[in-house]
C-alpha positions as CSV (number, residue, x, y, z in Angstrom):
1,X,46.2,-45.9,-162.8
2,X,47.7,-45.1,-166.3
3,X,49.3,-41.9,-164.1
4,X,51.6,-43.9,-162.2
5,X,52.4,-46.6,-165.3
6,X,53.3,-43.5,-167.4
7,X,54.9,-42.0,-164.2
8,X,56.9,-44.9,-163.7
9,X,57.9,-45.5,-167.0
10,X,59.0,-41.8,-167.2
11,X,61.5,-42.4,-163.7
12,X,63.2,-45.7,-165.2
13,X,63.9,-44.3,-168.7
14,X,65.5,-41.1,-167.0
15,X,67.3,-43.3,-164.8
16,X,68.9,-45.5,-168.0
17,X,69.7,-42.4,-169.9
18,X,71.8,-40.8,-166.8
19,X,73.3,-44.1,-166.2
20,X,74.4,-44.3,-170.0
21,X,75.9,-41.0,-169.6
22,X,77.3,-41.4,-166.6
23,X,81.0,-42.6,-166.6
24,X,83.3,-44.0,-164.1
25,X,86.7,-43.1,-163.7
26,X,89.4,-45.5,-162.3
27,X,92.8,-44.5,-160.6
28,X,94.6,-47.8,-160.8
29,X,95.4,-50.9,-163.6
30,X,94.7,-54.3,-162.3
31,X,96.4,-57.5,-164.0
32,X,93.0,-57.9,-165.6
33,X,93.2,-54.7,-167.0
34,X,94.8,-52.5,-169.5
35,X,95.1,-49.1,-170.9
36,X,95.0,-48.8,-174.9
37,X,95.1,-45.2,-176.8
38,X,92.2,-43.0,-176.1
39,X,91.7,-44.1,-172.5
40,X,93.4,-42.7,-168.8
41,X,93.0,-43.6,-165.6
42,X,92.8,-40.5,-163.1
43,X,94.0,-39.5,-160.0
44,X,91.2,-40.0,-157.5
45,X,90.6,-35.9,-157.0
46,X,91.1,-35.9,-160.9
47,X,94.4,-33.3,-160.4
48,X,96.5,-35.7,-162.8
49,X,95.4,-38.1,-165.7
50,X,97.6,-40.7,-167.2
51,X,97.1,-42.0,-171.0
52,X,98.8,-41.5,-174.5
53,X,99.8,-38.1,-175.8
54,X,101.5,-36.7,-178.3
55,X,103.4,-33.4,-177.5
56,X,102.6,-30.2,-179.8
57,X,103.3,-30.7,-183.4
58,X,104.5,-34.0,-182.6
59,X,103.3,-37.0,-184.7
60,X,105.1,-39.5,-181.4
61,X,103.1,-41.0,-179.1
62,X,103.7,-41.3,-175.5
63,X,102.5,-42.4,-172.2
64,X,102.6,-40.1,-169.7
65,X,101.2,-38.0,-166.7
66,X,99.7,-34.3,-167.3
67,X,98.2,-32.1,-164.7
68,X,94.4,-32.7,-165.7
69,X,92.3,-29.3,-165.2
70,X,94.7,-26.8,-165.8
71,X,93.9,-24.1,-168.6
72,X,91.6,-26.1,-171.7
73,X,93.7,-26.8,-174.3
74,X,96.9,-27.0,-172.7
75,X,98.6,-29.8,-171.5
76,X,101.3,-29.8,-168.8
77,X,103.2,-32.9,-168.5
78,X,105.1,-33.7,-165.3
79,X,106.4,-37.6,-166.5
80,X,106.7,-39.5,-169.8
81,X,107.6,-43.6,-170.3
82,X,108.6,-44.2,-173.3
83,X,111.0,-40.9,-173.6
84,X,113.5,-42.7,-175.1
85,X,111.4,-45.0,-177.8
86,X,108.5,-42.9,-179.1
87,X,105.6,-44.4,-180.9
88,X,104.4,-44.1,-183.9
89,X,101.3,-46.5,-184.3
90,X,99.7,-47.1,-180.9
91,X,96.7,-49.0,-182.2
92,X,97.9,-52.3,-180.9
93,X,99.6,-51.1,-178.3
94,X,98.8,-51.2,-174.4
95,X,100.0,-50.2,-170.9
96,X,99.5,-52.8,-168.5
97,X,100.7,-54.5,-164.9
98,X,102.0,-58.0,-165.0
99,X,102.8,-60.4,-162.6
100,X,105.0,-60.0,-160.0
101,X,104.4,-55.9,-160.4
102,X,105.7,-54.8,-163.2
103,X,104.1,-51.7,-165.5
104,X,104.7,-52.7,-169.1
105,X,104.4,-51.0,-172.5
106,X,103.6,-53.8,-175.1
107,X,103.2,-54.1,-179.0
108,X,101.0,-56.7,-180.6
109,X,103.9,-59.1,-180.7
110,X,103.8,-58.7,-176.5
111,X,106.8,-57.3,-176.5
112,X,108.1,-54.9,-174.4
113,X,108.5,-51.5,-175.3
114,X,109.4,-50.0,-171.7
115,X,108.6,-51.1,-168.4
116,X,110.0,-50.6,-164.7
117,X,111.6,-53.1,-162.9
118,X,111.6,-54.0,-159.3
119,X,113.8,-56.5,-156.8
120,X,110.1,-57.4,-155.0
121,X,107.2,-58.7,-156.1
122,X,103.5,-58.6,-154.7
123,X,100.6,-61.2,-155.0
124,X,98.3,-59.1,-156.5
125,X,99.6,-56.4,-158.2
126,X,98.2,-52.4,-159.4
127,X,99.2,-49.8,-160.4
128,X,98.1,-46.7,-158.8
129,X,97.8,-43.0,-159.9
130,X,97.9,-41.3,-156.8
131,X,96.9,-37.4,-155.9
132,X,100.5,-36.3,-155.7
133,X,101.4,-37.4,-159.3
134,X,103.4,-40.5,-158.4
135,X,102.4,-43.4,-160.4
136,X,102.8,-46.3,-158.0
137,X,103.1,-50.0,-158.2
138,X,101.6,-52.0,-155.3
139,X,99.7,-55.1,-153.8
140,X,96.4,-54.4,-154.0
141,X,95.4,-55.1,-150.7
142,X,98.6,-53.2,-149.2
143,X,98.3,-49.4,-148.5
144,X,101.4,-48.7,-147.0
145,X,104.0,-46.4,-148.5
146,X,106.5,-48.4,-147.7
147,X,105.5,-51.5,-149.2
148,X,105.1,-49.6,-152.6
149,X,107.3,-51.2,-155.2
C-alpha cells in the first residue's frame, strides 16, 4: 500500500515539474494581449520569431521579425517597425492590437510610437505571425487571405 502512495506521489511531482518547464508558444496578439521586451510570439513551425532586438553594436531597440533557427548566435532580420524611431528605453514600452485592427507601438504615456493603419476594421482583431514571415492583421474568427487587413 505505501508502494503505490509513494508511486503515486512520485508520477504527480514529475508531472508538475515537466509542466513548470514546459512553455507554450503563441503565434498571434489578441486585444487582451501584449508583447513587452524580452518576450516573441513565433511562427507556428517556429521558422520566424517576432520581439525586440537590438542590431549588433547597437544600443537601439527595435521590433522586428528574424528567421528563428538559423546558425546560434546570429540573427537574420527580414522586417523592422520602428526603422525610422529607434528606442532607447523599452521598459515601458509594448506592442499591441487595438480596436478596429490596428498593431501599435506604445510608450507609458499610450502613445503611439509606430503603428499600421488600415481603411477596414474587424470585430475581433489579431495579429498573426504566419509561416511565410508576413505578420498579418485579421479577425480572429476569419481565415481567409483575403479578408486580412
Amino acid at each position: 500500500m505505501e508502494a503505490s502512495f509513494f508511486l503515486l506521489f512520485l508520477l504527480t511531482f514529475c508531472s508538475s515539474i515537466h509542466s513548470s518547464f514546459s512553455t507554450t508558444t503563441t503565434d498571434l496578439i489578441t486585444t487582451n494581449q501584449f508583447i513587452i521586451d524580452g518576450e516573441t510570439i513565433v511562427s507556428s513551425s517556429g521558422t520566424f520569431e517576432l520581439g525586440f532586438f537590438n542590431p549588433n553594436g547597437s544600443s537601439n531597440r527595435y521590433i522586428g521579425i528574424w528567421y528563428k533557427q538559423i546558425l546560434p548566435h546570429e540573427q537574420t532580420v527580414v522586417w523592422v517597425a520602428n526603422r525610422e524611431k529607434p528606442l532607447t528605453n523599452t521598459s515601458s514600452v509594448i506592442l499591441k492590437v487595438t480596436e478596429p485592427g490596428i498593431l501599435a507601438l506604445l510608450n507609458d504615456k499610450n502613445e503611439i510610437i509606430w503603428s499600421t493603419n488600415t481603411s477596414r476594421s474587424v470585430q475581433n482583431p489579431v495579429a498573426v505571425l504566419l509561416d511565410s514571415g508576413n505578420l498579418v492583421v485579421k479577425d480572429a474568427n476569419d481565415g481567409s487571405p483575403e479578408n486580412f487587413l
